[in-house]
N, C-alpha and C positions, 0 to 999 in steps of 0.2 A: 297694218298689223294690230290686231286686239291686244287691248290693254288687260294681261293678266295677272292678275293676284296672286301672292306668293303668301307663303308662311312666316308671320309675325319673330318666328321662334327659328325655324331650321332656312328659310328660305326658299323651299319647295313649292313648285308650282299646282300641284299637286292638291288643290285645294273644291273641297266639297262645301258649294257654298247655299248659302237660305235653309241649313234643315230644322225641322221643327227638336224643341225643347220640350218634351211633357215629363208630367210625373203622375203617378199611380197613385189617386187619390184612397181608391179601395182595389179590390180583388176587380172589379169590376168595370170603374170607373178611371178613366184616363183624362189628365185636364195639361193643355197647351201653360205653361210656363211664361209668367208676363212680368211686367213694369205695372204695379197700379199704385197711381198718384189719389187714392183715396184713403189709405189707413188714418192716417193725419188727419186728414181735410176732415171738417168739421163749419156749422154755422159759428160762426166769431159772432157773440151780441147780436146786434141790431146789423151787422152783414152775412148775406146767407154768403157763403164759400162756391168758389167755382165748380161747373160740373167735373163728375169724377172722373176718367179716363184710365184703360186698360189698354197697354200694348204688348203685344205678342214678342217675346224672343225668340230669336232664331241664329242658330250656328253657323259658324264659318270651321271647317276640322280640314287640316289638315291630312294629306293622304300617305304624309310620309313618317311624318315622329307622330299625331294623334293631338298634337296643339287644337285647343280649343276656343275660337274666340266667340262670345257673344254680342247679339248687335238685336236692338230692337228695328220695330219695322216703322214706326210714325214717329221720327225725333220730332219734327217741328210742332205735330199735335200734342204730343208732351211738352216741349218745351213752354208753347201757348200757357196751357192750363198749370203749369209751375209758376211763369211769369205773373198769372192772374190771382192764384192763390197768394205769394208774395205781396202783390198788392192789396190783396184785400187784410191780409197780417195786417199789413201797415196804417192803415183806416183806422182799423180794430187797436190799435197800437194808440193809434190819435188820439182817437175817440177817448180810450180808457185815461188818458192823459190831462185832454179836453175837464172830463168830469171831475179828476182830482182837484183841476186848479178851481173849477167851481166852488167844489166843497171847499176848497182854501177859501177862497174869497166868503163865503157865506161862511166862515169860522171867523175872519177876522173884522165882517161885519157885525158879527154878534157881539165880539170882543170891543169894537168899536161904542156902540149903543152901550153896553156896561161901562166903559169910560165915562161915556157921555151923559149918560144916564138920562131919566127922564125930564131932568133940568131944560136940557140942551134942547129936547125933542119940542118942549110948551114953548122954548121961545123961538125955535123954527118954526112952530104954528100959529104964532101970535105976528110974526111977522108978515104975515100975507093973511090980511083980513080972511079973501077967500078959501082957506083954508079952512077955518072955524066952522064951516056948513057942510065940510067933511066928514064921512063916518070915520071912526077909527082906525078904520083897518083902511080905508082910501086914504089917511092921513099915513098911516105908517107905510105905505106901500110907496108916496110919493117920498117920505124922506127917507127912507130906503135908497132911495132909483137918488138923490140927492146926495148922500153921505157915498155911495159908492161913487160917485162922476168926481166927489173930493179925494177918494182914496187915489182914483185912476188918476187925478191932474198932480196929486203930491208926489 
């Protein structure tokens, strides 16, 4: 015996099922009725977004009361490209997090060196002979990379 489909709403067997959904775009122009997982989707920063995907609706009616139900035709293709968007949100989400605590960290190193002021910095470089044959900027760059490895162990 086939398995048949009855009405969500009245129970009837009675059911007209897969017909297309369109809508009348113009006088002229008729377009199929979909699912598109693109309005949103957009490149996030430095992650481009998943591809976009359009799935068709299609009705399940009813032949008895006129109950409507709609069902697209590719869940698992849409679900894919929702699950992937999600993830790339979340990267995008990292990421932006990622750079804040940077910018933390290089605010409370600056903060740092003005404590410390250039006092601290001459006798960080007077401390290591080889230091002194360093340009300035290879001198600030190592007690940089130094002052931070003390922020990270404190």
């Amino acid at each position: 015996m086939e398995n048949q489909m009855q009405c969500a709403k009245c129970g009837s067997e009675k059911i007209m099922e897969g017909l297309s959904v369109s809508d009348r775009m113009s006088s002229t122009a008729v377009g199929n009725l979909s699912i598109e997982l693109n309005e949103h989707l957009k490149s996030i920063g430095i992650f481009a977004a998943p591809p976009n995907i359009r799935v068709p609706l299609h009705a399940n009616v009813c032949g008895n009361c006129g109950y409507v139900e709609l069902l697209i035709s590719d869940l698992e293709g849409l679900w894919e490209v929702y699950c992937r968007f999600r993830e790339a949100e979340e990267l995008a989400k990292n990421a932006e997090e990622l750079a804040k605590r940077v910018a933390e960290d290089e605010e409370e190193f600056a903060k740092r060196i003005a404590e410390e002021g250039e006092e601290e910095f001459v006798k960080w470089v007077a401390k290591d002979p080889a230091r002194s044959y360093l340009s300035r900027k290879e001198q600030l760059s190592l007690y940089r990379k130094s002052l931070s490895e003390r922020l990270i162990n404190e």
